[in-house]
LONUTI-119315 format. One line per 2 residues: their letters; for each residue x, z negated, y negated of C-alpha. Coordinates in Angstrom, 3 decimals, padded with zeros to 6 digits. Example, Ala and Ser with C-alpha at 12.3 -4.5 7.8 and 13.67 -1.06 7.14 Angstrom:
LONUTI-119315
as = 012.300,-007.800,004.500 ~ 013.670,-007.140,001.060
***
This chain:
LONUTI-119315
xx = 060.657,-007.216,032.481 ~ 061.558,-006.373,035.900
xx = 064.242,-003.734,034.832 ~ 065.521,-006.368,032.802
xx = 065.900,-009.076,035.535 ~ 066.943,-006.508,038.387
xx = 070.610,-007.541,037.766 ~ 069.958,-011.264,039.159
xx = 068.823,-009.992,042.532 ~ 071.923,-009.769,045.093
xx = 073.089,-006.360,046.365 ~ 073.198,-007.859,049.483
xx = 071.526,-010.535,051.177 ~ 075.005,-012.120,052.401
xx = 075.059,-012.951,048.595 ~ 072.423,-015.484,049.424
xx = 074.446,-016.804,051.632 ~ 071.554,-017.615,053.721
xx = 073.388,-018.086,056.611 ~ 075.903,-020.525,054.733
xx = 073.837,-023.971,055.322 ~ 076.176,-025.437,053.077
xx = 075.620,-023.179,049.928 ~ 072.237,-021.732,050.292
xx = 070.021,-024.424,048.670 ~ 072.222,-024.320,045.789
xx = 072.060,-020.678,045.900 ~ 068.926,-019.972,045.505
xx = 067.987,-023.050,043.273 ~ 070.463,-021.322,040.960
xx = 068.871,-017.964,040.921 ~ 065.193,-019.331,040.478
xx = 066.218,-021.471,037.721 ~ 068.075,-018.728,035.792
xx = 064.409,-016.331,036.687 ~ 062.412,-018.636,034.856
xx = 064.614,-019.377,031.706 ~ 064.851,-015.773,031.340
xx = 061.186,-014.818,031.991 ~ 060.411,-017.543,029.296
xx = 062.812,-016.109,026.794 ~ 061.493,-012.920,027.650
xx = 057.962,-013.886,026.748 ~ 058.761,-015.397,023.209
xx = 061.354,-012.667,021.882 ~ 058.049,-009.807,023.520
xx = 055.497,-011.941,021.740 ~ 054.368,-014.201,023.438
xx = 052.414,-015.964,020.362 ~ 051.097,-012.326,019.247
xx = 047.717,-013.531,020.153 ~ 048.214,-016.598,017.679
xx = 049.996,-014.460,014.762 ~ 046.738,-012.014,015.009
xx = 044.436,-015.547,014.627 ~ 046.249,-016.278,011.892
xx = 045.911,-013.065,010.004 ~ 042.584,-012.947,010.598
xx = 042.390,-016.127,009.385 ~ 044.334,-015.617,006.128
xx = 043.144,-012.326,005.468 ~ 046.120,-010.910,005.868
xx = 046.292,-007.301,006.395 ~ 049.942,-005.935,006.003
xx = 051.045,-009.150,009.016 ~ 047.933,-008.007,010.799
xx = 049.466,-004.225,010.454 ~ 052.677,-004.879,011.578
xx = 051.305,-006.599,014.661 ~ 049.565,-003.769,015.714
xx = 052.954,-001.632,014.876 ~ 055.345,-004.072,017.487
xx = 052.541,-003.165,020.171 ~ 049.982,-005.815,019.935
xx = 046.850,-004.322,021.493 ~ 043.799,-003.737,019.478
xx = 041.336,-004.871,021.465 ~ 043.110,-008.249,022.398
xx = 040.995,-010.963,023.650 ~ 040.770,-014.195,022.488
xx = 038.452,-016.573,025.346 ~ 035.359,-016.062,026.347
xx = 036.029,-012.201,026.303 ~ 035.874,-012.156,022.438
xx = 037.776,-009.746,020.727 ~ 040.110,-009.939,017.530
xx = 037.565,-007.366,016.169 ~ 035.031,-009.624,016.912
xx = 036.495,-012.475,015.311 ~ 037.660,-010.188,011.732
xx = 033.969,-008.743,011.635 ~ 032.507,-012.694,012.310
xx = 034.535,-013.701,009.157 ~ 033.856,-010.642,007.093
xx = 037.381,-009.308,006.936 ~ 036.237,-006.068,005.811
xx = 040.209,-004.062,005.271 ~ 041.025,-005.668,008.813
xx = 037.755,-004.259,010.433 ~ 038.485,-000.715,008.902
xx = 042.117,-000.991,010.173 ~ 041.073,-001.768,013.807
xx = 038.455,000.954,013.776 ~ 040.797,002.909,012.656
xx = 043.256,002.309,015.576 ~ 041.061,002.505,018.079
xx = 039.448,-000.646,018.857 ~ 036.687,-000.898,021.125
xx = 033.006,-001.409,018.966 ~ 030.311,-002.188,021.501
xx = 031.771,-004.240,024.031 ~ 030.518,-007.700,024.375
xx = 031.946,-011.650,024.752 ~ 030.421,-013.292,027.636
xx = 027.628,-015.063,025.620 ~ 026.400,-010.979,025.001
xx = 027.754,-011.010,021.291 ~ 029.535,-007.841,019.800
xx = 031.602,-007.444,016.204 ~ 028.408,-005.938,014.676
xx = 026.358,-009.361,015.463 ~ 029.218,-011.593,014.723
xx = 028.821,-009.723,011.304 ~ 025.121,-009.674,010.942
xx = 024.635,-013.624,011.984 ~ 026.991,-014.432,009.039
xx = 025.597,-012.018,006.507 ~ 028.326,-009.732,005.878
xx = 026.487,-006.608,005.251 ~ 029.185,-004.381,004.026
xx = 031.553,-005.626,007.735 ~ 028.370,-004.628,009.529
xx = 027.763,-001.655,007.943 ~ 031.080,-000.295,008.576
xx = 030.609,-001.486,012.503 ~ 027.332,000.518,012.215
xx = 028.661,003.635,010.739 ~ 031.341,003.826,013.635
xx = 029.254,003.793,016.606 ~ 027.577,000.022,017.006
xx = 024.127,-000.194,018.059 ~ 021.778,-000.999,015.608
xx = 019.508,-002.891,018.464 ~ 022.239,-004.088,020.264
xx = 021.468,-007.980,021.664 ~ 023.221,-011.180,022.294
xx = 022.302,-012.669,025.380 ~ 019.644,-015.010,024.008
xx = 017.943,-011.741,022.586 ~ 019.084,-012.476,018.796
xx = 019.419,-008.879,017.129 ~ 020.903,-007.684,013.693
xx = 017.141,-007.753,012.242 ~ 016.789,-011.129,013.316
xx = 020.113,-012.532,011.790 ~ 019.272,-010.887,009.052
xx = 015.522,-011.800,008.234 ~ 017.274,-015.452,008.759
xx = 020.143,-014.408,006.029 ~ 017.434,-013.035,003.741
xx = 019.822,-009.508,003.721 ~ 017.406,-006.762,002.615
xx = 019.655,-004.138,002.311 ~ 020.384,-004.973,006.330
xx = 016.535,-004.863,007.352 ~ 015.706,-001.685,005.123
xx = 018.426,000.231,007.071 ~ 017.137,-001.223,010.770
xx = 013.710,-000.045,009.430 ~ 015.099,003.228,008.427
xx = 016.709,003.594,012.325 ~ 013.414,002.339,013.645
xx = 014.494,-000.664,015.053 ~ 011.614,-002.444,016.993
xx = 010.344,-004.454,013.949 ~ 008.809,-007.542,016.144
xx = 011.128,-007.615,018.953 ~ 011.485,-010.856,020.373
xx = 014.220,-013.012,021.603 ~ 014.122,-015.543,024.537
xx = 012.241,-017.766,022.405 ~ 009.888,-014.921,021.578
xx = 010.674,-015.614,017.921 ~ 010.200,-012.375,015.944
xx = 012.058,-011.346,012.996 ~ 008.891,-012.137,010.474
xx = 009.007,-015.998,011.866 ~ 012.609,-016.100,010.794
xx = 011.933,-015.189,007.276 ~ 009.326,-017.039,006.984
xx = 011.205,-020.493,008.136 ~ 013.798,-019.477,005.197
xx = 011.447,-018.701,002.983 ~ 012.800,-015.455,002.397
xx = 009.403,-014.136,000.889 ~ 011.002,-010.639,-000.230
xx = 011.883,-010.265,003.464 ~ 008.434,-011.289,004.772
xx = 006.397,-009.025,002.572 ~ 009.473,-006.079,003.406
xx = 008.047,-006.977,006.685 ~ 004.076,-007.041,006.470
xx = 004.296,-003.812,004.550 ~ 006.702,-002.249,007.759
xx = 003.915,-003.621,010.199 ~ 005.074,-006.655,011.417
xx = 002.974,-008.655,013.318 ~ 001.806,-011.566,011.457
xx = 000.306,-014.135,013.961 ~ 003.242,-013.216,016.839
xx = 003.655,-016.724,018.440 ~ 006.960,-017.966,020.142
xx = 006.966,-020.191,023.491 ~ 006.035,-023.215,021.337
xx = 003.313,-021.196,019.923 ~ 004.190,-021.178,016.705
xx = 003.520,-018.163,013.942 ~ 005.085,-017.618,010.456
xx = 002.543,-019.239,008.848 ~ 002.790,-022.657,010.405
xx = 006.730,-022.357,010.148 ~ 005.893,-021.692,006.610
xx = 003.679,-024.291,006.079 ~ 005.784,-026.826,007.962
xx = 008.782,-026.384,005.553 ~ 006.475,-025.620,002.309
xx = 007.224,-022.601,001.520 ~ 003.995,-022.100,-000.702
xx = 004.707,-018.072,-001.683 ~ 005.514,-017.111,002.376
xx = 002.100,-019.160,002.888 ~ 000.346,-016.922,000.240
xx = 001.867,-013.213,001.413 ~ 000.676,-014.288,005.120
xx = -002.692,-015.211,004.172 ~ -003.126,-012.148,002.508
xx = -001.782,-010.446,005.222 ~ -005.010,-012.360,007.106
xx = -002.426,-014.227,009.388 ~ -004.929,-017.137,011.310
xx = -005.218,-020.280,009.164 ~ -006.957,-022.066,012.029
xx = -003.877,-021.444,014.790 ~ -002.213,-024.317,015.897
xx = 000.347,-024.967,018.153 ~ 000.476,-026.901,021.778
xx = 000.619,-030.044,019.510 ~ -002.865,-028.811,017.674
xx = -001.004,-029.156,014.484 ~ -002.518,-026.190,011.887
xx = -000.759,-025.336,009.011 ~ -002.930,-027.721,006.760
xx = -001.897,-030.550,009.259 ~ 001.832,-029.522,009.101
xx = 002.204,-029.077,005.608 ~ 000.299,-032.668,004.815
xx = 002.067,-034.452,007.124 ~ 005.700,-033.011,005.629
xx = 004.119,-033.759,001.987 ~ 003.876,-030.396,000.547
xx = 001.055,-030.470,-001.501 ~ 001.146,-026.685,-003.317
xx = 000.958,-025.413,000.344 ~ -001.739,-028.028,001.143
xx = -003.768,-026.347,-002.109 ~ -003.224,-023.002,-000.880
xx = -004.267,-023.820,002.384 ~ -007.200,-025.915,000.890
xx = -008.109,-023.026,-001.372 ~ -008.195,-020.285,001.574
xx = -010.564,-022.339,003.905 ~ -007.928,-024.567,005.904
xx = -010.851,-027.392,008.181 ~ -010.128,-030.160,005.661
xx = -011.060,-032.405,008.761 ~ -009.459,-030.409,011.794
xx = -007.230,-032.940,013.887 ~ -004.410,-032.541,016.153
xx = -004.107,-032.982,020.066 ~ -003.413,-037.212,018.841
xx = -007.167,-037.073,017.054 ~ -005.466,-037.454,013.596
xx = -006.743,-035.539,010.466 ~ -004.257,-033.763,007.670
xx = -005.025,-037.112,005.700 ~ -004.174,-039.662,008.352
xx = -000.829,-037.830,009.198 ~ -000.224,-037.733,004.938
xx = -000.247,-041.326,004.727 ~ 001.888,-041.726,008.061
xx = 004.452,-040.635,005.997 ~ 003.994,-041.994,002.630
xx = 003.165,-038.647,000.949 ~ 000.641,-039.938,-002.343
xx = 000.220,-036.916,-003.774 ~ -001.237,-034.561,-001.021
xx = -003.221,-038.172,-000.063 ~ -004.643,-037.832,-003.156
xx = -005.234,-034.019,-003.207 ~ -006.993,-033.795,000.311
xx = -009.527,-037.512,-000.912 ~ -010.492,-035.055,-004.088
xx = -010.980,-032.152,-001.490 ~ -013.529,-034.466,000.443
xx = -011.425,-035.995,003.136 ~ -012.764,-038.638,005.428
xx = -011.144,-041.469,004.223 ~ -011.814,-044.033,007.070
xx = -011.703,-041.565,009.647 ~ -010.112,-042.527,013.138
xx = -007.481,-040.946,015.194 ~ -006.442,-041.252,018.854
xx = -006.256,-045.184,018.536 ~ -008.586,-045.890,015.946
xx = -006.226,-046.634,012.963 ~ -007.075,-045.025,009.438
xx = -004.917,-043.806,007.080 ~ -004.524,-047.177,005.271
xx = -003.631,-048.914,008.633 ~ -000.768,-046.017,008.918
xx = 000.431,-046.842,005.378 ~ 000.304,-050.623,005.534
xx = 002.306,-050.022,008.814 ~ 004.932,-047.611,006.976
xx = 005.260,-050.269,003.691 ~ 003.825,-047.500,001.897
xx = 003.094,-049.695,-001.145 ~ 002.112,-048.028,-003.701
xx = -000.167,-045.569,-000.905 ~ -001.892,-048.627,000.025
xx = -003.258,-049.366,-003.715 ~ -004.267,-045.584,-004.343
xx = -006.454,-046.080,-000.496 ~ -007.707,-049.668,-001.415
xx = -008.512,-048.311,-005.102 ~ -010.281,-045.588,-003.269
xx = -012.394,-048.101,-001.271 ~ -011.467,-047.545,001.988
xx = -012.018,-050.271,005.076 ~ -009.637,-052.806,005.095
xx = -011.010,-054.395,008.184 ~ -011.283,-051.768,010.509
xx = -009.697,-052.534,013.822 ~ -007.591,-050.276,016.025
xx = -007.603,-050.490,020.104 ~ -005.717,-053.557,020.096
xx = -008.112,-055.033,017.823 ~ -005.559,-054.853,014.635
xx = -006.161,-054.690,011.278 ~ -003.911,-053.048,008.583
xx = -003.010,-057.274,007.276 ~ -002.014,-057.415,010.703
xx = -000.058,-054.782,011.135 ~ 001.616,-055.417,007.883
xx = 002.054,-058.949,008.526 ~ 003.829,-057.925,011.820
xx = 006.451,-055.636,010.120 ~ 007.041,-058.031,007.297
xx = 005.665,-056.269,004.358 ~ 004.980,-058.480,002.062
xx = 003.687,-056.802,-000.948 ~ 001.081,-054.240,001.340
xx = -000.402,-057.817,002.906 ~ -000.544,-059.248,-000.320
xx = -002.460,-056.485,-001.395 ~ -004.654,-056.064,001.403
xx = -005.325,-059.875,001.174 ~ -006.694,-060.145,-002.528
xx = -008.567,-056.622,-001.199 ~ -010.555,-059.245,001.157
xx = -008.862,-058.119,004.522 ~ -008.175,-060.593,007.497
x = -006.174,-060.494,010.604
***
C-alpha cells in the first residue's frame, strides 16, 4: 500500500509549507485526511472482509467461493480469534471437500487455538470421523491434547465412534489416559451408555475401576444414569460394586435414588449391601422414596430392605415421601406397615411434616393410618 500512497507525500518539505503559519494546519489536515480515505478504500477493494467471506463459506459449505478466496490471496491458515484457524473451524463443522482443499494448499495441521485445540479435535469432539480421518492421514497426532487433557479417544468414547477408537487402538494410543479431571476414556462411554464402546474397551485393557477427582468409576456413572447393559459388561469385567464416591454414594445408592430399577436388580443380583448408606446415613431405600421412585421402593422392600431404618436425622423413608407429596409412595409404605410415628431430631412426624407442606391427601392418609403430630 505504501507504493500506492507514495504520490501524496511532498517532494519537498517546502510543500508543507511548514514554515507558512498561515497554510500549514490546513496543509497537513488535508494530506492526513486524504491518507486515511485512501488506506480505507484500500482495505475493502484488498479484502478487507476476506476473513468474513471465508466464515461464510465455511459456513455454507461452499467450496468453489471458498476456492476462489484462496485464488485472490487469502491465506490458508487465516485466523479467526483466539488463534483458531479456518481449518479449524471447516474440520469442527465437518466440511470434509473444504478440509481436503486446505490440506491440499498447504495449511498448517497441528497447530493449536489458545484453549490447546487443533482441526483434528475440533473434528473428533463433534464426531466427524471421515474430517478426522483425513486430518489424521496428513500428519495430525493421534494423541494430540486440548488444554484440559480431552483427546480424540476421549471425544470419541463420548460420541460412541468405534471406527475412531479401533484406529487409536490400532496406533496404540494410551487407552486410559486421563484428562485434568482424570476422567478416562472407559468413564466416558460408560456415562453415554455406549456399551459397544465400553466392552471395545475392557477387551483393549482398559482400566475398569479408574476414578476421576470426584472419585467416580464407570460403574457408578453407569449406574447413576441407568444404563443397565454398561452396569452388566463392568461387573463382569469385576469393576468394584462396593466403591463409592466422596459422597459414599455406591452404585446401588445412585441408581435407587435416580429410580432405575433394572440397574437396581442387577446390582441387587451381583451382591450390591442392600443396607450400605451414604456419608448422610441414608440407605438405597430412604434415598428411593426421597424422590418418589415406587417401583425400585418396592423392589429393594422384596429384597429385604429395612423399612424403618434411620438416616442422618432420623427420618424414614415414609417421612421422606410424606415430605415429597409422594402419594401414592406413602400407601405402598403404610400398606407395608411401616412406623408412622417415628420422630426425627426435631421431634417430627411424617403428619407433621406433611401437614407443614400442605399435603393434604399424604396427612389424610397417614391420619386414618393412626399417626399424630
Amino acid at each position: 500500500m505504501a507504493r500506492r500512497l507514495f504520490w501524496l507525500v511532498p517532494d519537498h518539505p517546502t510543500d508543507l509549507n511548514l514554515n507558512n503559519k498561515g497554510g500549514r494546519i490546513m496543509r497537513l489536515s488535508r494530506i492526513l485526511s486524504v491518507l486515511f480515505a485512501t488506506h480505507l478504500t484500500l482495505l475493502m477493494s484488498c479484502g478487507g472482509d476476506t476473513e468474513g467471506e471465508l466464515i461464510g463459506a465455511v459456513e455454507r459449505g461452499d467450496v468453489s467461493s471458498f476456492e476462489a478466496l484462496l485464488e485472490e490471496g487469502a491465506d490458508v491458515n487465516t485466523q479467526l480469534g483466539n488463534r483458531k484457524t479456518i481449518l479449524m473451524l471447516a474440520a469442527e463443522k465437518g466440511q470434509l471437500e473444504l478440509v481436503r482443499l486446505l490440506v491440499d494448499k498447504g495449511a498448517e495441521i497441528r497447530v493449536k487455538d489458545f484453549d490447546g485445540w487443533s482441526a483434528l479435535l475440533y473434528a473428533a469432539k463433534e464426531g466427524h470421523g471421515e474430517t478426522w480421518r483425513l486430518l489424521l492421514e496428513a500428519g495430525a497426532q493421534p494423541d494430540e491434547q486440548t488444554s484440559s487433557g480431552r483427546t480424540s479417544l476421549s471425544f470419541a468414547a463420548e460420541n460412541g465412534v468405534v471406527a475412531m477408537i479401533e484406529l487409536l487402538i490400532e496406533k496404540a494410543v494410551d487407552i486410559n489416559a486421563e484428562d485434568v479431571t482424570k476422567r478416562t476414556a472407559l468413564t466416558y462411554a460408560a456415562e453415554k451408555n455406549h456399551a459397544d464402546v465400553v466392552q471395545l474397551f475392557l477387551d483393549s485393557g482398559a482400566e475398569v475401576d479408574a476414578r476421576d477427582y470426584d472419585n467416580l468409576t464407570a460403574l457408578l456413572y453407569a449406574a447413576e444414569n441407568g444404563h443397565t447393559e454398561v452396569v452388566q459388561l463392568l461387573l463382569r469385567k469385576d469393576a468394584s460394586i462396593h466403591a463409592s464416591p466422596d459422597d459414599g454414594q455406591n452404585a446401588l445408592i445412585r441408581a435407587a435414588q435416580n429410580g432405575h430399577a433394572n440397574s437396581v436388580q442387577v446390582l441387587l443380583d451381583q451382591g450390591a449391601a442392600i443396607g450400605s448408606r451414604d456419608k448422610a446415613n441414608r440407605t438405597a431405600l430412604i434415598r428411593a422414596a426421597e424422590n418418589g421412585h415406587i417401583e425400585v421402593v418396592e423392589l429393594l422392600l422384596s429384597k429385604g430392605a429395612d423399612l424403618n431404618a434411620l438416616g442422618n436425622t432420623e427420618k424414614t423413608a415414609l417421612t421422606w415421601a410424606a415430605m415429597g407429596g409422594h402419594t401414592d409412595l406413602v400407601q405402598v409404605l403404610l400398606g407395608k406397615r411401616a412406623s408412622v410415628n417415628t420422630r426425627d431430631v426435631d421431634g417430627w412426624t411424617a403428619l407433621k411434616w406433611a401437614t407443614s407442606k400442605d399435603h393434604v391427601e399424604v396427612a389424610q392418609l397417614l391420619t386414618e393410618a393412626g399417626a399424630t403430630e
